[in-house]
N, C-alpha and C positions, 0 to 999 in steps of 0.2 A: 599630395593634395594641396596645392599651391599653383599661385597664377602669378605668373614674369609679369611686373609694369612692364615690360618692352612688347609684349602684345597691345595694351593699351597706346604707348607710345609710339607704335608702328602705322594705327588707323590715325593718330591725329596727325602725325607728319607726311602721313599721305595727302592731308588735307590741306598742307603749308607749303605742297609741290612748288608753288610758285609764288611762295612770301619771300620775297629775299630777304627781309629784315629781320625775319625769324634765325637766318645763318649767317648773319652778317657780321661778324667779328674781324675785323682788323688790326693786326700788329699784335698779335696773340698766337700762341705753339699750338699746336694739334693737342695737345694735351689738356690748355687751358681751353682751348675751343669746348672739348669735348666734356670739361667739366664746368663751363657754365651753362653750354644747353642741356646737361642732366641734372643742374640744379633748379633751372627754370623750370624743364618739366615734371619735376617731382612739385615745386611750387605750385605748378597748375594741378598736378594730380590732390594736392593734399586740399586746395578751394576747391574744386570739384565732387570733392567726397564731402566736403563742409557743405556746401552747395545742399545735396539731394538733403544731409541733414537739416536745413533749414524747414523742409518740409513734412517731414515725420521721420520714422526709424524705420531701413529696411528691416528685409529678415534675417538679412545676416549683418553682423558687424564688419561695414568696411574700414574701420580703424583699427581691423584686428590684420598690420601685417607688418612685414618686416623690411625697415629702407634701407640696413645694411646688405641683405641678400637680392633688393628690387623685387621683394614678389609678396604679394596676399597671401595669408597663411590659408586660406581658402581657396577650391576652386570657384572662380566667378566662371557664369553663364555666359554666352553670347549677348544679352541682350546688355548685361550686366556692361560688359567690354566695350563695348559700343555706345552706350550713355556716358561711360567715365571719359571717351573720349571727345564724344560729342560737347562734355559740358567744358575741357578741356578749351577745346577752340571757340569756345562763348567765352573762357576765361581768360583767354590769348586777346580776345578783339576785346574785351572790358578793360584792359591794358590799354588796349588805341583808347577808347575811351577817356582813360584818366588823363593820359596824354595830351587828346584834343581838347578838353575840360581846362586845364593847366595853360595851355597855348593858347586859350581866349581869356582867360585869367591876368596873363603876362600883357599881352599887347593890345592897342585898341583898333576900335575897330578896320578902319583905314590903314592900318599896318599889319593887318591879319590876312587881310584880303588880299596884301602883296603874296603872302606865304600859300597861302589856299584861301580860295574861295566861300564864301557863305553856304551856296549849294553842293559843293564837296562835304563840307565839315557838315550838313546835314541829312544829304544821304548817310556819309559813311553814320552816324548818329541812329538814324534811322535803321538799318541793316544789323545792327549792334540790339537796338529795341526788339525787334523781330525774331535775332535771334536767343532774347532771353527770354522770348515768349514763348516760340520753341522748346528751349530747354526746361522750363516750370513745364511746360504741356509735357515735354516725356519724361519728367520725374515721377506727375501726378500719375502718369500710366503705369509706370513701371512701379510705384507703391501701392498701386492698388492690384497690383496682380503676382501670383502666384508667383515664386522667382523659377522655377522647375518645372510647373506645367502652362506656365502665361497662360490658365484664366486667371479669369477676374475670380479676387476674394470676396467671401459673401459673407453678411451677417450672422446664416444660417450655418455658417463651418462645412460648407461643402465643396468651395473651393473651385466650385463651377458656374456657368448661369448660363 
C-alpha cells in the first residue's frame, strides 16, 4: 500500500519532453546529473503537496510518506497522480517566473530588451498566470470531491449529488 514518486515523476517529465533546460547539466558525471534532477524533483514534489495545502486538507495526508524509499505510504488515486504532477510543472514554470522577475530587477529596461524582449517576458508571464489558475481550479475540484468515488462531497454526507 504505497505509491513510487516515480509514477508521479514520470507524467511531469513527459511534460518537459522538450525543455532542454530542465536536463541541461554540464561538466557534471551521470551520477551528479542524476542526483540534482532528483533533488529538484522531489523540491517540486514537496511545493506541490504544500501547494494543494494552501487550500484546505485533503482526505488523506499527503505528508504522510517516505523520501528515503521515494514513495507515499499510501496508495494515491489516479486523479490524485495526476494533480501532484500537474502542480509540479506550475512549479517548474514559477521557477521561470522568479528568474524573469530577477532579470528585470537586475537590468534596465533597454538592456533587457537586448536579452528578451518585453513581449516574450509577457507572454511567457502570462502562460505562467494561467497556468496557476489552472492549478487552484483542479485543486478546488479535487477537494471538493470524493478521492475514491470522484463525486462531489455534500453537506448532506452522502457523498453524491
Amino acid at each position: 500500500m504505497a505509491t513510487s514518486y516515480e509514477l508521479i515523476f514520470k507524467k511531469f517529465i513527459k511534460k518537459l519532453k522538450n525543455d532542454e533546460n530542465f536536463f541541461n547539466y554540464k561538466n557534471l558525471t551521470d551520477e551528479e546529473v542524476e542526483e540534482m534532477i532528483n533533488d529538484h524533483l522531489n523540491s517540486l514534489l514537496d511545493r506541490s503537496v504544500s501547494f494543494i495545502y494552501k487550500f484546505g486538507n485533503p482526505d488523506i495526508n499527503l505528508y504522510d510518506r517516505n523520501d528515503e524509499l521515494q514513495e507515499f505510504n499510501v496508495d494515491l488515486v489516479n486523479q490524485e497522480i495526476d494533480l501532484l504532477s500537474d502542480l509540479m510543472y506550475f512549479s517548474y514554470f514559477e521557477e521561470q517566473k522568479n528568474k524573469v522577475t530577477a532579470f528585470e530587477l537586475t537590468f534596465r529596461s533597454s538592456e533587457l530588451n537586448v536579452f528578451s524582449p518585453s513581449n516574450e517576458r509577457r507572454t511567457v508571464l502570462n502562460m505562467i498566470s494561467d497556468l496557476e489558475n489552472s492549478s487552484v481550479d483542479a485543486i478546488q475540484n479535487y477537494l471538493s470531491r470524493d478521492r475514491i468515488t470522484w463525486n462531489y462531497k455534500s453537506i448532506y454526507g452522502s457523498g453524491s449529488s
